[in-house]
C-alpha positions in Angstrom: 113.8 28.1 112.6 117.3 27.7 114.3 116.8 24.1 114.7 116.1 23.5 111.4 119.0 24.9 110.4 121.0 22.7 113.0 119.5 19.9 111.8 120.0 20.9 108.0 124.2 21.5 109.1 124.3 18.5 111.0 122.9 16.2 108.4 125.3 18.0 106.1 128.1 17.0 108.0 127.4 13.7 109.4 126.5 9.9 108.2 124.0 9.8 110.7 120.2 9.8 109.5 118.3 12.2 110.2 115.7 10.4 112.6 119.0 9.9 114.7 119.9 13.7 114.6 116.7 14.7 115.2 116.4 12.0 118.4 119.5 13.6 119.7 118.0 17.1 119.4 114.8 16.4 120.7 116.1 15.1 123.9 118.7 17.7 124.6 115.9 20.4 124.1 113.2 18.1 126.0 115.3 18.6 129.1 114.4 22.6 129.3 110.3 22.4 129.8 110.2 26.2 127.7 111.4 24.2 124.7 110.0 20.8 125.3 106.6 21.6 123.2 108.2 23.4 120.3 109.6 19.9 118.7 106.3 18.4 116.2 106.7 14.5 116.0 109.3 13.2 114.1 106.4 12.0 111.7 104.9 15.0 110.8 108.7 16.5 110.4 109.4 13.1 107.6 106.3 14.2 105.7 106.5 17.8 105.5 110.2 17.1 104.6 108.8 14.3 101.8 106.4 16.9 100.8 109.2 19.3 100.0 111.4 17.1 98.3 108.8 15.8 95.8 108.1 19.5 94.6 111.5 19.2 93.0 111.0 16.1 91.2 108.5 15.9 87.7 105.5 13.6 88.4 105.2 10.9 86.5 102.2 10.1 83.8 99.8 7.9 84.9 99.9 5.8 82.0 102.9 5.1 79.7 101.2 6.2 76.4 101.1 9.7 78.3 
């Protein structure tokens, strides 16, 4: 969970996206084998991350007379 948070704080504070923050965090942490199998692809990150974001959001009808 720590590294979520980094990556929530650094996304916070920089223009960078957060495929390039996560990039940089990956390999930093790759370099120690204990943490190299703790990071889930990048993918799997994006579309847990989507999956959040569109609980916040109202779904829209499926037709317009809805």
């Amino acid at each position: 969970m720590e590294k979520k948070a980094v990556l929530k704080k650094r996304n916070a504070e920089e223009t960078k996206s957060i495929l390039a923050i996560y990039d940089e965090e990956v390999s930093a942490a790759s370099a120690v084998p204990s943490t190299s199998g703790h990071f889930p692809l990048f993918k799997r990150v994006k579309s847990t991350m989507y999956s959040h974001w569109s609980k916040r959001y109202l779904k829209l009808p499926e037709h317009r007379r809805d």
